[in-house]
C-alpha positions in Angstrom: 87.0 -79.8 77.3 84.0 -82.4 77.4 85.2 -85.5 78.2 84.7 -88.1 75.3 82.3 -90.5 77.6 79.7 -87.3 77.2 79.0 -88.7 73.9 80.0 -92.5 74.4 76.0 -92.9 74.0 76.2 -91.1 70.1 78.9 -93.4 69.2 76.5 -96.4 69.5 74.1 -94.4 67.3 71.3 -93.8 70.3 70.9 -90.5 72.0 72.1 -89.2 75.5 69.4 -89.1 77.8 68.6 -85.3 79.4 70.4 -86.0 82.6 73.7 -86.8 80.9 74.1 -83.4 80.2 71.7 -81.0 82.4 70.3 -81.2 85.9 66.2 -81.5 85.7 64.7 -78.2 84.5 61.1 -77.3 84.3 60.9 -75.0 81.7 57.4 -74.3 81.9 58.5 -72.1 85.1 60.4 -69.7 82.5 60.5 -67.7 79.5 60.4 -70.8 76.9 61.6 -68.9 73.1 63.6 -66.2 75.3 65.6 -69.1 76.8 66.0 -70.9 74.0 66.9 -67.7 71.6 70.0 -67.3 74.0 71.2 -70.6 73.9 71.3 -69.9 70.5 72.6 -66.6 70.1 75.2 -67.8 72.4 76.4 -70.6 70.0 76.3 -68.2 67.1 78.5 -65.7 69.0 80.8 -67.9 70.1 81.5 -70.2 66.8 80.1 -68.5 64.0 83.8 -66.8 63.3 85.4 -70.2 64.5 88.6 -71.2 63.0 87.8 -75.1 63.8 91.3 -76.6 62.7 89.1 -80.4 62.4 85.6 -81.2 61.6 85.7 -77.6 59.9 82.4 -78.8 57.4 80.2 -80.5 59.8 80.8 -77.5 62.5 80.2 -75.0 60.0 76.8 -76.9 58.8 75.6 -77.6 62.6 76.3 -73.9 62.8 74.6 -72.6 60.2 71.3 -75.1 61.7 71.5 -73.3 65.4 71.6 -69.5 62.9 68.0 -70.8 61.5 66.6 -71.6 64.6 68.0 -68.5 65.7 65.3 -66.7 63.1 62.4 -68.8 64.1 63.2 -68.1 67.3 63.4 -65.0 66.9 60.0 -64.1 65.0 58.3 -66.2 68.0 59.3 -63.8 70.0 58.6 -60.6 68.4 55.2 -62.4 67.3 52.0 -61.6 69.5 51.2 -64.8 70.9 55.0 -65.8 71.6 54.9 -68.9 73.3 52.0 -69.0 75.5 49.5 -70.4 72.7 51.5 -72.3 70.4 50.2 -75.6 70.0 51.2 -78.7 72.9 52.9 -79.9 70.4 55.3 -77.1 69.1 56.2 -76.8 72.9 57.2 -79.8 73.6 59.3 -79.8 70.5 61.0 -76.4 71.8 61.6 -78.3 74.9 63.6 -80.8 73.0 65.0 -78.3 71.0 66.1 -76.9 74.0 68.0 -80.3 74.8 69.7 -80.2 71.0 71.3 -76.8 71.6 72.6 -77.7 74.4 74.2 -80.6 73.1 75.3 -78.6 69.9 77.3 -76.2 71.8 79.1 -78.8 73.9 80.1 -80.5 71.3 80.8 -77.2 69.2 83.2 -76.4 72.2 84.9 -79.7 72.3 85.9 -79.3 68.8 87.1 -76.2 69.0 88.8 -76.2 72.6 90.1 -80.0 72.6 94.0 -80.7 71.3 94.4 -81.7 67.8 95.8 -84.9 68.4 92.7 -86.2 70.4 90.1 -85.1 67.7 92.5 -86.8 65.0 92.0 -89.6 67.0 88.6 -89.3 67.0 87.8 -88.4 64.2 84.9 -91.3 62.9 83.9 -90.8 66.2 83.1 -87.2 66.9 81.7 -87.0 63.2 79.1 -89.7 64.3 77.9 -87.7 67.0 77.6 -84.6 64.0 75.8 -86.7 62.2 73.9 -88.1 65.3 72.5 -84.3 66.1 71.7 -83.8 62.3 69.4 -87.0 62.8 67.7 -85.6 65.6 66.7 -82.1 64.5 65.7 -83.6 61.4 63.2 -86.0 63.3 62.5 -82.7 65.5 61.5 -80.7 62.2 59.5 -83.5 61.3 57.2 -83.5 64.5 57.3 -79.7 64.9 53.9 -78.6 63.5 54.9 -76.1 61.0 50.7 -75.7 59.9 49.7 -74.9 63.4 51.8 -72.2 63.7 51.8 -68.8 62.6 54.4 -68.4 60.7 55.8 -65.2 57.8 56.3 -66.8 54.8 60.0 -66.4 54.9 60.6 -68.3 58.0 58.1 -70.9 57.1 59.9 -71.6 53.6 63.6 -71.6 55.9 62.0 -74.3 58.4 61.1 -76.2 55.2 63.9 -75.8 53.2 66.3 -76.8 56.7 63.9 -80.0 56.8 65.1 -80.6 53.6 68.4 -80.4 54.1 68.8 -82.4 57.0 66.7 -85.1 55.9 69.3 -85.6 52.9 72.4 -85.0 54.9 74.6 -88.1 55.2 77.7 -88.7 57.4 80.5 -87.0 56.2 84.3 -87.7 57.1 86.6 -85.5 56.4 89.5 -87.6 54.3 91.9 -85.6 54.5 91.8 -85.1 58.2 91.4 -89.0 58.2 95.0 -89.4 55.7 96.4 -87.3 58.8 95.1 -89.8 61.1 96.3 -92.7 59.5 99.7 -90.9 59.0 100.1 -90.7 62.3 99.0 -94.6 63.5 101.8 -95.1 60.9 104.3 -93.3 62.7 103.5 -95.8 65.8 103.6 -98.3 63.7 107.4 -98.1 62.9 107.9 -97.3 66.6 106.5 -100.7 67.0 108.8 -102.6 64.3 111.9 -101.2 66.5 112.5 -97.9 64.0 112.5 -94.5 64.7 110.6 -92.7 62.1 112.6 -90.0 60.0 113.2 -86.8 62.0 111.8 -84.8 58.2 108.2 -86.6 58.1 108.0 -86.3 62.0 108.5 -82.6 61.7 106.2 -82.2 58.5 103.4 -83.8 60.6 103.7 -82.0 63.9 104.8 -78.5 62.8 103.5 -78.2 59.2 100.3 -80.2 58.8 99.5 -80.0 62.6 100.9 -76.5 62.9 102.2 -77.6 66.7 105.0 -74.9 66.4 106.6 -75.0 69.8 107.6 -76.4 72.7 104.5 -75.3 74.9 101.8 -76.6 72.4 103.5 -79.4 72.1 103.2 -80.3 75.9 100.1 -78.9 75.7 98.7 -81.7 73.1 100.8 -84.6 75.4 99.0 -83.4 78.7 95.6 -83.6 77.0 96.0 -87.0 75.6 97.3 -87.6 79.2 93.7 -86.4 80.5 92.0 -88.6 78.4 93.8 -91.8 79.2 93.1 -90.8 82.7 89.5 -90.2 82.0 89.2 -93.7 80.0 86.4 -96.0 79.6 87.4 -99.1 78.3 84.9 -99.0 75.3 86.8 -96.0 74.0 88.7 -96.4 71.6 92.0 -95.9 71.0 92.8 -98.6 74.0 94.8 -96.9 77.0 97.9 -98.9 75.7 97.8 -97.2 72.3 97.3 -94.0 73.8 100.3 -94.4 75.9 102.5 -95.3 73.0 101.0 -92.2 71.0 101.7 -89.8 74.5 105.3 -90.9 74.3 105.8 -90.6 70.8 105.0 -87.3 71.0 107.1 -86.5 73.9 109.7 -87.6 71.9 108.7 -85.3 69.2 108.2 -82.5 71.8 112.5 -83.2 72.4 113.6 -84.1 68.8 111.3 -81.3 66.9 111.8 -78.5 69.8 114.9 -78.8 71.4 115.2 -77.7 75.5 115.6 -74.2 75.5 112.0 -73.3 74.6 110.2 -75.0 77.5 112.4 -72.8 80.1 110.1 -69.8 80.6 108.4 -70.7 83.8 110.5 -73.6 85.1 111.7 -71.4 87.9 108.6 -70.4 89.4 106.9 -73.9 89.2 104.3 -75.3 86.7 101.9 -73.3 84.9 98.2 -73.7 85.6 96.0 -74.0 82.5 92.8 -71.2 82.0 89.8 -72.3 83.0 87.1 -73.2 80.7 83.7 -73.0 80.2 81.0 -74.3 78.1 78.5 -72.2 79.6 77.9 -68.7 81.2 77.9 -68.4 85.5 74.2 -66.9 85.2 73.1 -69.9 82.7 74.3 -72.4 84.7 73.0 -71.0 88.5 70.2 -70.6 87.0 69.5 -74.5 85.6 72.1 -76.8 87.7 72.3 -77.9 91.0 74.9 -79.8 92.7 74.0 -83.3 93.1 73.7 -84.4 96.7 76.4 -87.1 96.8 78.3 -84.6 94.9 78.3 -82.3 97.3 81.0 -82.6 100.7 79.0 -83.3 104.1 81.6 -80.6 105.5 81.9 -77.8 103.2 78.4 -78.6 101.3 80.6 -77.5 98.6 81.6 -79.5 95.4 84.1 -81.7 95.7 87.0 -81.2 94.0 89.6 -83.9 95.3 86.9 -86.8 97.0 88.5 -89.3 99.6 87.3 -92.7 101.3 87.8 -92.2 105.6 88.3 -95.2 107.7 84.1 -95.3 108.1 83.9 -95.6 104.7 82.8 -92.0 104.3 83.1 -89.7 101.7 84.3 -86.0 102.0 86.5 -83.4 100.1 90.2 -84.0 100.8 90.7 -80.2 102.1 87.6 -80.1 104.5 88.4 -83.9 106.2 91.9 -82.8 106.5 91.7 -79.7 108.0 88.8 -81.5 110.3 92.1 -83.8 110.9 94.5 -81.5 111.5 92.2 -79.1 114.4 92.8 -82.5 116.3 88.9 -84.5 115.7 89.4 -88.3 115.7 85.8 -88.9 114.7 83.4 -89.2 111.3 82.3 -85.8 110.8 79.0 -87.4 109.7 78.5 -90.7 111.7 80.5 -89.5 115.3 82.5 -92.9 114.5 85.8 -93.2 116.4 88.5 -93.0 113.8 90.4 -96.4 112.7 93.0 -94.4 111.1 93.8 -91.3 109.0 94.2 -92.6 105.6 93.3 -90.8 102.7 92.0 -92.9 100.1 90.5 -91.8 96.7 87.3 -92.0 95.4 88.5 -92.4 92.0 85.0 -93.3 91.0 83.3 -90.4 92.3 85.8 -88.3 91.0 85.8 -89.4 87.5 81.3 -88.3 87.7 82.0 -85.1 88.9 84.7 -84.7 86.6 82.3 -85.7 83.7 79.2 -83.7 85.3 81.4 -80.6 85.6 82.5 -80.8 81.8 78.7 -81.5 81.0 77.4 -78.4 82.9 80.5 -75.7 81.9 80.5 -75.8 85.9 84.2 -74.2 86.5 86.6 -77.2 87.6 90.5 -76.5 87.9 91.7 -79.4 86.1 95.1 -79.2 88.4 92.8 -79.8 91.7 92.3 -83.1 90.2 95.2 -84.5 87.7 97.4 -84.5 90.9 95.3 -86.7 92.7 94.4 -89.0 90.0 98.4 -89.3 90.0 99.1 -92.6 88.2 96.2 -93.9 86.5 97.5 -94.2 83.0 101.0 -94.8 84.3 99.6 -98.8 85.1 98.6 -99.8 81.8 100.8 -102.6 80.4 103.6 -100.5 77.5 103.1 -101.6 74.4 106.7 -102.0 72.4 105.7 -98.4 70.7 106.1 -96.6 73.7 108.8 -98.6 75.2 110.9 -97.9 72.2 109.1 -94.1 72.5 110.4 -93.5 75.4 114.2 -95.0 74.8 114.6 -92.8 72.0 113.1 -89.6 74.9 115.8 -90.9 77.4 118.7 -90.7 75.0 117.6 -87.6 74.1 117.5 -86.4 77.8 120.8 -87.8 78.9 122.2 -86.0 76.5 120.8 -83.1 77.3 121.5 -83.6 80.8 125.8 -84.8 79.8 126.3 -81.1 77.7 123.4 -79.0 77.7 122.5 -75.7 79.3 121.9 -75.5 82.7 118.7 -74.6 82.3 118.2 -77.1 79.2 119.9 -79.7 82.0 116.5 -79.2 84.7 113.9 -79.5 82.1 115.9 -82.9 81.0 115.8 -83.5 85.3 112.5 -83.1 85.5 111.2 -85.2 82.2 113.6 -88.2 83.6 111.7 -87.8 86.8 108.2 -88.3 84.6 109.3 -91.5 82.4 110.7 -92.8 85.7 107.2 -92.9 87.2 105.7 -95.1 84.2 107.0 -98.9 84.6 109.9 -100.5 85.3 111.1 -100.9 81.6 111.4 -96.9 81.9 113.7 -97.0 85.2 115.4 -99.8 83.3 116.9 -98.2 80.3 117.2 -95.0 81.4 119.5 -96.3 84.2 120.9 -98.8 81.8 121.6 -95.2 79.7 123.6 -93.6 81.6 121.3 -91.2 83.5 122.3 -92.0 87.3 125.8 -90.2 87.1 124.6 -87.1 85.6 121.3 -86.4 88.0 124.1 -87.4 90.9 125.8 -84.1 89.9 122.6 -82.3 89.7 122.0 -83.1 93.3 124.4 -80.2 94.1 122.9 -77.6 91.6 122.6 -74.4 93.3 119.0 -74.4 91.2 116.4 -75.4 93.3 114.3 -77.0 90.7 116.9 -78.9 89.0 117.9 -80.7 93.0 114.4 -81.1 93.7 114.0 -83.1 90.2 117.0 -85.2 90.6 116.5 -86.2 93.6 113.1 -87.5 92.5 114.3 -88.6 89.6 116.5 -90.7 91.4 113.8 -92.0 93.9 111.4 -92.9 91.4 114.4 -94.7 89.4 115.4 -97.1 92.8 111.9 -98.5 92.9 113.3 -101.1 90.5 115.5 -103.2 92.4 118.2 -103.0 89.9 118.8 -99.6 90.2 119.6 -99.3 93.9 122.9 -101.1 93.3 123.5 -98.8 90.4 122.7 -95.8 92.8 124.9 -96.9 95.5 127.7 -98.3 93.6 127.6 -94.7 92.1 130.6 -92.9 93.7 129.3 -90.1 95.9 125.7 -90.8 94.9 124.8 -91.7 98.1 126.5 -88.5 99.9 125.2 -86.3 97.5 121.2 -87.7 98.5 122.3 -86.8 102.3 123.6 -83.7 101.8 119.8 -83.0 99.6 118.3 -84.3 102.7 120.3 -81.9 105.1 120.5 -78.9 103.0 118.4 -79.4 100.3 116.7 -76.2 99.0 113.2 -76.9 98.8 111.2 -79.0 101.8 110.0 -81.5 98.9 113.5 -82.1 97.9 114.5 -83.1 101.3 111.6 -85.0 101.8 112.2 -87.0 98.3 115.8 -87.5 99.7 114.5 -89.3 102.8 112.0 -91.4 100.7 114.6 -92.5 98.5 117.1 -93.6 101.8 114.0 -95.3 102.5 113.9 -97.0 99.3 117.5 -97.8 99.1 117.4 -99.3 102.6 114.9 -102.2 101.5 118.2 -103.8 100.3 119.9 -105.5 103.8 123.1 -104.8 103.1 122.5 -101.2 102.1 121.2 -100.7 105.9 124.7 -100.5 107.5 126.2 -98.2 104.2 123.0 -95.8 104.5 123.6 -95.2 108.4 127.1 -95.1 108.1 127.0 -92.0 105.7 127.7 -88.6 107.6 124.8 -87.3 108.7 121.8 -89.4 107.1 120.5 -90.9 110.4 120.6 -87.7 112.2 118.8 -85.6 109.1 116.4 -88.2 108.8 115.6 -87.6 113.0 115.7 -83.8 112.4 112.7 -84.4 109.4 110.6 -86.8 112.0 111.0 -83.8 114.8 109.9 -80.8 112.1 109.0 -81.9 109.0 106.0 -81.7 107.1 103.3 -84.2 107.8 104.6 -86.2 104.2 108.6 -85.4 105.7 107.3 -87.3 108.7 105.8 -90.3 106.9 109.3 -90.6 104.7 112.0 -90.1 107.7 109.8 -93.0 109.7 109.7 -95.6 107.4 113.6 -95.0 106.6 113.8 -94.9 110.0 112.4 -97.9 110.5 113.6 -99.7 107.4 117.6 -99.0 109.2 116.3 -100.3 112.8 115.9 -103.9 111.7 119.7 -103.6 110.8 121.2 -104.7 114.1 124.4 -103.1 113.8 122.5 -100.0 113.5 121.1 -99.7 116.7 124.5 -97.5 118.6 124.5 -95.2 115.3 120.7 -94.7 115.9 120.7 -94.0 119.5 124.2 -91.7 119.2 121.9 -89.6 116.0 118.7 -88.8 118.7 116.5 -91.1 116.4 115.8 -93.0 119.2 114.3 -89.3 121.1 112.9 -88.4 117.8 111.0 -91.9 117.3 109.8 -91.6 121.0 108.7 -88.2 120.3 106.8 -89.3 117.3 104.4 -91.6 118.7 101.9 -88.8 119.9 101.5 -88.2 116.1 99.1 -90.2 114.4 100.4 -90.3 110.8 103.7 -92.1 111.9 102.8 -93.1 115.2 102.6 -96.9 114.1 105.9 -96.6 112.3 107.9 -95.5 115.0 106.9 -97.6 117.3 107.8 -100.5 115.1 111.3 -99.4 115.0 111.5 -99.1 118.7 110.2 -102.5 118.9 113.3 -103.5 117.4 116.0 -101.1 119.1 114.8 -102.2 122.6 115.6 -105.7 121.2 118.9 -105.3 122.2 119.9 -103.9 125.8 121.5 -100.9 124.5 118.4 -100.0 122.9 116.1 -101.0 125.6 118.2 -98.8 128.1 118.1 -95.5 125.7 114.0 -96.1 125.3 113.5 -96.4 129.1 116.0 -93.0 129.6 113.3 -91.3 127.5 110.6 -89.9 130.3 108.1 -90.2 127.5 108.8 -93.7 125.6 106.2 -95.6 127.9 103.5 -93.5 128.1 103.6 -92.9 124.6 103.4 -96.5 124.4 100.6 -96.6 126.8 98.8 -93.7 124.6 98.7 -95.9 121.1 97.6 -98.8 123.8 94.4 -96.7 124.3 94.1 -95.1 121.0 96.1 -96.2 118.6 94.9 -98.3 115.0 94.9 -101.9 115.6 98.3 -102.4 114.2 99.6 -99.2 116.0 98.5 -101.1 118.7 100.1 -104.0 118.4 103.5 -102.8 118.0 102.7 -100.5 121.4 102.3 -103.6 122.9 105.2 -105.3 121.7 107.7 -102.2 122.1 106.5 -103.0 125.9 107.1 -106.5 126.2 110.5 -106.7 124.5 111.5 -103.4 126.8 110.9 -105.8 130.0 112.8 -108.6 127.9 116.0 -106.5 127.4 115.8 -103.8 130.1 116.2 -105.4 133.2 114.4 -104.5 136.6 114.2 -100.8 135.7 112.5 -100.9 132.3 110.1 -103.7 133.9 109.4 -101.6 136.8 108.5 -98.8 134.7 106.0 -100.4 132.5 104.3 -102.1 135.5 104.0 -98.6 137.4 102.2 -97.2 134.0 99.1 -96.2 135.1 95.8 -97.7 133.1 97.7 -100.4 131.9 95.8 -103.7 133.4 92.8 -102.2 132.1 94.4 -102.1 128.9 95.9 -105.5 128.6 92.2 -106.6 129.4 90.4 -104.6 126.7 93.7 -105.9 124.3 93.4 -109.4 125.5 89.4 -109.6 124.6 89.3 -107.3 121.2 93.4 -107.4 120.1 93.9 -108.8 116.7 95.9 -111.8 117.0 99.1 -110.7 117.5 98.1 -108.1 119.8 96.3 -110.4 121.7 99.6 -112.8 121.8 101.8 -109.9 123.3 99.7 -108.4 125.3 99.1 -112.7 127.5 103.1 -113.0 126.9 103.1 -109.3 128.9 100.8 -111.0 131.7 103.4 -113.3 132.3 106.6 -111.1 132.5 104.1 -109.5 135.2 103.4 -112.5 137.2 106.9 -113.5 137.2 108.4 -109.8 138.3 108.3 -110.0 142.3 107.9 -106.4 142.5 104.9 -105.9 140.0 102.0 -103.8 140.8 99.6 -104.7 138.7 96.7 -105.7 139.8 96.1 -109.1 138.5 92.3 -109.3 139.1 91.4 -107.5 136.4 93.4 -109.5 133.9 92.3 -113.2 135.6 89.7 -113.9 132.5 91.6 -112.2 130.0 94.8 -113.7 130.2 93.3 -117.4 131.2 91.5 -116.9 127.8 94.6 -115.6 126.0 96.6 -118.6 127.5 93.9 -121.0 126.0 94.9 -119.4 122.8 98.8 -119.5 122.7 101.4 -122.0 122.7 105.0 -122.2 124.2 106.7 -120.6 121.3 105.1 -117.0 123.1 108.2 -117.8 125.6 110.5 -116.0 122.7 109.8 -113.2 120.7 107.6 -114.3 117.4 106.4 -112.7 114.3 107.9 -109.0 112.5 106.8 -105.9 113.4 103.6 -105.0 111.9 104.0 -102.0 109.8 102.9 -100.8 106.4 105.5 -100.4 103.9 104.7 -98.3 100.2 107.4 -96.3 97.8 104.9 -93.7 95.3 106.2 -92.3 92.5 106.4 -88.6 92.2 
């Protein structure tokens, strides 16, 4: 559907330019009336046996406009002449005509394939931009020189008598539609005063006068309004935070009016991925549009569907720069730059134009490719009290779906528990606060592969707020039930939503010890590092690392193979930083220190993140290093000073470190100079480390400052 900012420009009462809805088109270079009779032939087609459920009077009259242009059209056509010697003036007026069609049928299309709700919501709005096109034609019939062109007498008198009409036509607004609209701000309303509206109106509104009939539509209507808030501009109204309370109103609806059962048919195999639309035919629009340059990725030269900011600051479609990742490149595809790191970040910006210049053009767009990575937009607005008290009333319904419902009516309540859980911490609150924790604990075991894998998420996006994690773990067998998900779970994002939520538990100290304690966790979370998939990875490190800075831990690690695993995990570049935080702070103790330097491939992985690590990465290399000749004696020290490259890497750390990479790496120097046995060759670090020295003071004598690694939880 169009995207309301299209017409943004009609709701001020001023016309879109060209560009906001076509690419520059010379229409001299074709076949002027034949191009423009399709457009309108087209429109006819499609809408003339419309049933438009709103703006049903000022579709039909724009309609019934487009059908007399159609005529004109037509006879110009058939005429001799055609268009090659009508007057300057008629052409330029079919040029603009050309324009108004256009416009016509997009917004022809976005009343007929947008959801109810959204065109309730807008409807002052969207009849403005009716009345806004009515304005126009009738200024275009004003210009168009109906005396200079030879016209029949029965298409002159239907120009005239259409000049007529749309000179006296007035804004109209449909009052009953608008009674509907109020109806349903009042419904809000009462959500708003702390009462839940009567179960009899609710249903009268949604099912009779709405005619939303089932569970499908229903969610249909909810993910549209979802689109919108995503695709907001912030003089839209209704405001994002009135949206939101409307979206969960209705959810709650979609539970109270529709029950569970209905919304089962294809929860097994996964989500179901909406039709494509289209505003315009493929021929039409290869014909007219062209891909804007900076729409376009560098690698692919293809249209960007999922756009993402590189370390250079770069932009390229997420598949191409991550399969250019992935075949092992550590440069800009487009400026040869070295690589800072391999973060991903959106071009939410960029995305939201193409988004709108796709819509605009009918150009094909898979709305999926893009709502997944838009991921939380309209989760961050502020809840008003509506949709807090929305969703309350959704989460009682769900928990008690989930305490004596089906087993299939049991994952669809798993998996709606897992949505409110991602939108604020007044969500995680009450729905813990409810009661839901013990019931998606039993759900963890389910033999049904969807209703684990949204329980377990459920549960992770529920222990973000800090609350909750003593509510998960004080949860008898919670805790065992998460590892066993992690070990055996059925589907890979199950198990990698298990780790993330031991990693979210662990942010609480005393949980450290409890977590890698429990049968199994430490060496699961080792076994996802080793083989998991490049988000596995990313979870089992930072729990991982989250249990090393637990002291007591540091046996249980070792005796798990975390230790190999974390060693082994520092040729990968995603988690490379991670794990060699968490080594820094198992070869902290002599234990630790010993395990790392039994590992053949701790210190030259190490000395690899040295040479081509990120600046942080780096930093932790270097520290790992230092605090291994701290705690493991003349063997580990030997070792490190017999790595080969190293004094040239200590220099080049010393002169362009960040601060605390340049600290560790002069603190290093000295361990060197005091070892009687060291071989490194101290003439290549003489400036460096007298210019590092300048720098430090005597507190480098003792280990200072935490490990430097980045620490985020995302809701799923």
């Amino acid at each position: 559907m169009a995207s309301g900012a299209i017409f943004s420009s009609l709701r001020r009462r001023r016309s879109p330019t060209l560009d906001a809805f076509l690419a520059p088109v010379d229409l001299s270079d074709v076949a002027l009336v034949q191009t423009l009779l399709s457009v309108a032939r087209e429109i006819v087609s499609c809408f003339s046996n419309r049933c438009f459920f709103f703006q049903r009077k000022n579709s039909r009259s724009l309609i019934r406009r487009v059908e007399a242009f159609q005529s004109l059209l037509e006879y110009l056509r058939d005429s001799d002449s055609g268009s090659s010697c009508l007057p300057p003036t008629a052409v330029l007026c079919l040029k603009e005509l050309y324009l108004l069609l256009y416009r016509s049928k997009i917004l022809l299309d976005y009343c007929a394939q947008s959801s109810k709700l959204w065109l309730l919501l807008q409807n002052h709005s969207i009849s403005g931009h009716f009345h806004d096109l009515n304005q126009e034609i009738s200024t275009l019939l004003d210009v168009f020189p109906v005396k200079d062109v030879l016209l029949s007498k029965d298409i002159r008198e239907q120009v005239q008598l259409l000049q007529k009409q749309s000179r006296r036509a007035k804004l109209f607004i449909d009052m009953k539609d608008d009674a509907l609209r109020i109806l349903f701000f009042s419904f809000l309303d009462e959500f708003d005063n702390g009462r839940i509206p009567d179960s009899a109106e609710l249903r009268s509104f949604y099912v009779e006068k709405l005619q939303i009939v089932d569970a499908d539509s229903c969610r249909t209507e909810i993910e549209a309004l979802e689109e919108q808030i995503v695709n907001h501009e912030g003089d839209i109204e209704p405001t994002i935070s009135v949206l939101n309370g409307l979206v969960a109103m209705t959810r709650y609806c979609r539970f109270l009016l529709f029950g569970f059962e209905e919304d089962e048919l294809g929860q097994e195999n996964g989500s179901r991925k909406k039709p494509k639309k289209r505003m315009i035919t493929r021929e039409i629009a290869e014909t007219f549009f062209t891909v804007p340059k900076d729409f376009s990725c560098p690698i692919s030269l293809d249209l960007m569907r999922d756009p993402v900011i590189i370390s250079t600051g770069q932009t390229y479609d997420r598949s191409s720069i991550s399969r250019w990742m992935e075949e092992g490149h550590t440069t800009c595809p487009k400026t040869g730059q070295l690589l800072a790191h391999t973060r991903l970040v959106p071009n939410r910006a960029l995305r939201n134009l193409i988004v709108q210049w796709c819509t605009a053009h009918g150009v094909p767009l898979d709305p999926s490719e893009v709502m997944d990575a838009m991921g939380e937009g309209f989760t961050t607005a502020c809840p008003t009290k509506a949709a807090v008290e929305a969703n309350r009333a959704t989460a009682k319904l769900l928990i008690q779906q989930l305490a004596g419902g089906s087993q299939a009516g049991k994952t669809v309540a798993a998996r709606e528990i897992r949505l409110l859980a991602k939108t604020g911490k007044e969500n995680r609150s009450f729905i813990a606060e409810a009661g839901a924790i013990p019931y998606l604990r039993n759900l963890l075991s389910s033999p049904n592969a969807v209703a684990q894998e949204n329980s377990v998420t459920a549960l992770l996006n529920l222990s973000i707020f800090d609350k909750n994690k003593s509510r998960i773990m004080d949860e008898e067998g919670c805790l065992g039930s998460i590892v066993d998900v992690l070990r055996f779970g059925h589907t890979t994002e199950a198990r990698e939503n298990a780790a993330a939520t031991l990693f979210s538990l662990s942010a609480v100290h005393d949980y450290k010890k409890i977590i890698a304690d429990e049968m199994g966790a430490v060496e699961a979370l080792a076994g996802l590092l080793r083989e998991g998939t490049p988000r596995g990875k990313k979870d089992a490190v930072t729990a991982l690392f989250n249990l090393s800075t637990h002291p007591e831990n540091c046996g249980r690690m070792i005796e798990a193979g975390a230790v190999t695993a974390l060693v082994g995990a520092l040729g990968n570049e995603g988690v490379a930083e991670e794990a060699a935080g968490a080594l820094v702070l198992i070869v902290r103790q002599p234990i630790g220190a010993k395990a790392v330097v039994n590992e053949e491939a701790a210190v030259a992985g190490l000395i690899g993140m040295m040479r081509c690590g990120t600046p942080r990465g780096k930093e932790n290399a270097v520290a790992a290093l230092l605090e291994l000749c701290r705690s493991g004696g003349s063997v580990a020290t030997e070792r490190v000073v017999k790595a080969p490259a190293l004094a040239g890497l200590l220099q080049t750390l010393l002169f362009t470190g960040t601060k605390r990479a340049r600290r560790k790496a002069a603190s290093l120097a000295r361990v060197f100079q005091r070892c009687e046995h060291a071989s490194l060759p101290y003439g290549g670090l003489g400036v460096g480390y007298a210019f590092a020295d300048n720098s430090t003071t005597a507190r480098e004598a003792s280990f200072a400052g935490d490990v430097s690694v980045p620490m985020s939880i995302s809701v799923l």
